[in-house]
N, C-alpha and C positions, 0 to 999 in steps of 0.2 A: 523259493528262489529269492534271496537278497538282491534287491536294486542297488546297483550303485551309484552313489551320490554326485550329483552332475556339479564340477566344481563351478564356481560363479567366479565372474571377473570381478578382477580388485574395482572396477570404476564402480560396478553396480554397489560392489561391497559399501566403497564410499562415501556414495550417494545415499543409499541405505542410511547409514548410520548417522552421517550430518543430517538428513535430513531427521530422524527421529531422536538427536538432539537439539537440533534446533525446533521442532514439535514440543518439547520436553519445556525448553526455555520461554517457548510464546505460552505458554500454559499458567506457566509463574507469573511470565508478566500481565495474563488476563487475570489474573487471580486478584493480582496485587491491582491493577486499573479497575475492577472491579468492588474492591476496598474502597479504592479512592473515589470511585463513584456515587459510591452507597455514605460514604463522608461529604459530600456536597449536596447529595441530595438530603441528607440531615441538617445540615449545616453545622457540622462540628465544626467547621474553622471559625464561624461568628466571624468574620470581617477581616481574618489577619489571612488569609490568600491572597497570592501574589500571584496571578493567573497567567502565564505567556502560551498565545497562540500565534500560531502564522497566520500572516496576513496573505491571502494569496491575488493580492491584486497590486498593479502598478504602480511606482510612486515615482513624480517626479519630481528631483531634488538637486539644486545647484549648490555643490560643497565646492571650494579652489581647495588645491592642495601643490605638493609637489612629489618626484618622480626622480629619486636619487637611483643608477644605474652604477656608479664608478665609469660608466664609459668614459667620462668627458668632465669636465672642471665646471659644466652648467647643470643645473636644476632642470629637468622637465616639467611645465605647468601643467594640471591635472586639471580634472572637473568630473564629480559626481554630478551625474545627469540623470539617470533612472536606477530603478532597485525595488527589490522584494524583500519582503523581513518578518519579523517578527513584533507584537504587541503588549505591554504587559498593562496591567491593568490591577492599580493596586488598590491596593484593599478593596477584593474584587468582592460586586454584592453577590449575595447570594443566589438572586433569581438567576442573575448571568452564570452563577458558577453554574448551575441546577443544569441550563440550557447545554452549557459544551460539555459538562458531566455525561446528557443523554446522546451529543455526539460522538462524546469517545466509548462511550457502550456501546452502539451499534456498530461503529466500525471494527471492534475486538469482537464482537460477535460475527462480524462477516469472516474478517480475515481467521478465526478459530475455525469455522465452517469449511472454508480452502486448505486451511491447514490438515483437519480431518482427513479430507477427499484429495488431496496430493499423497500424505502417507500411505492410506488407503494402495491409492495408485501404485506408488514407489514396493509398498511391501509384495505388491503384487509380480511387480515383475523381479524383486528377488526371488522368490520362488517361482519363478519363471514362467510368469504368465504375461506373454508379451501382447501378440494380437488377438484377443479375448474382447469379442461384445462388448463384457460387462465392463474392463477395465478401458474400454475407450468410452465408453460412459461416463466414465470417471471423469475423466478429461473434457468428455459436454459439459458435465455440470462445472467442473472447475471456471471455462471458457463464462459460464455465464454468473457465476460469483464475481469474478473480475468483472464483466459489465454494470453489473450491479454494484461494486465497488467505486467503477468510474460516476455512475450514475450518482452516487452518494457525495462522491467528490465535485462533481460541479454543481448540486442542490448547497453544499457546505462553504463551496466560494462564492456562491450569488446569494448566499445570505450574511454571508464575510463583508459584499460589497455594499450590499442596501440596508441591512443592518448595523453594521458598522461602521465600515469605510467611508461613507456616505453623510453620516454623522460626526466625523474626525473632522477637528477645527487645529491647525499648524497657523505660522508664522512661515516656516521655512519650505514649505515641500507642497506638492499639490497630488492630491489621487488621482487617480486616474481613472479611465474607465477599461483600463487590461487588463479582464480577470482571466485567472489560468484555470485552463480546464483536463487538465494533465490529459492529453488525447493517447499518450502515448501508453496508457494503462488499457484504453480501448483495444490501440494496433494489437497489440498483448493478448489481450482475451479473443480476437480476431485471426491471432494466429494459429491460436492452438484448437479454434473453434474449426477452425480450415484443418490444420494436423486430424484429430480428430476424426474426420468424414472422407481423410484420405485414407487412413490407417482400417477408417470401418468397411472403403472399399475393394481394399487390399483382403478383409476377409472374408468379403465374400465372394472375391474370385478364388482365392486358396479355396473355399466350400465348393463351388462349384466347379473348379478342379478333381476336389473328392471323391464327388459326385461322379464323373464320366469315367472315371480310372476305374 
């Protein structure tokens, strides 16, 4: 007897497929950060890297400016007062480049790792495995890659701050001590950690359903 084929919704369709192109595209660009890594930790650039990171901590800084609207025939006076940004760093040495070299490995190896165990998940439920143990598994581990992500991300700003920012000598601007600790990467890995443990007890009331029928 031929089964017939259970058609699947356009959304899953694609979610499916964005997602294992955009699988596809983080693969190149691990490939290629991965290039670029294994070039600073050799030091093929010898001195002529121009290194820009983010800076993830506070600056305060007094810029005037003005604040043209068309409303009205007057200038608005302005003032940059605080701000986050970015750092370059030229003719970056090489120890430095080596150091955020081995930041951005690690982070492309985390986020490849999530990327795996999302597809993973996503192909799963095109073929229609929606509340399946194993696929909310998926979903634990994913919840705790993200922790682990945040965890990386505010180890990488408080060494942004006492390694670097700490060490920055201005004229104009003064650092601060506001580092960001992106929390909202946590709430994230938090939500789907809760998803997750709702989804696993929804199957085992369906089992235990099973069971008394």
């Amino acid at each position: 007897m031929i089964m017939e084929a259970v058609k699947k919704p356009l959304s899953i369709k694609i979610i499916y497929w964005t997602t294992s192109i955009a699988f596809w595209i983080f693969v190149v660009v691990a490939i290629l950060g991965t290039a670029l890594v294994s070039a600073l930790m050799l030091n093929v650039f010898e001195g002529d890297l121009q290194l820009h990171v983010g800076l993830p901590v506070g600056i305060n800084i007094v810029e005037t400016g003005i604040l043209d609207l068309d409303l009205s025939s007057k200038y608005i006076d302005v003032q940059f007062t605080e701000m986050v940004g970015k750092i370059q760093f030229k003719d970056t040495p090489a120890d430095l480049g080596r150091i955020y070299g081995g930041f951005m490995l690690i982070i492309l190896g985390i986020f490849l790792y999530i990327f795996i165990i999302f597809r993973r998940f996503i192909t799963n439920v095109y073929n229609g495995v929606y509340f399946d143990l194993d696929n909310i598994a998926l979903l634990k581990r994913i919840s705790y890659a993200l922790v682990l992500v945040w965890g990386f991300t505010v180890f990488y700003s408080y060494f942004q701050y006492f390694y670097i920012a700490q060490n920055l000598q201005f004229n104009s601007i003064v650092i601060t001590n506001d580092v960001q600790t992106y929390s909202e990467i946590l709430v994230g890995a938090l939500f789907i950690w809760v998803l997750s443990h709702i989804f696993m007890k929804g199957c085992e009331l369906q089992d235990e359903h099973n069971y008394t029928v």
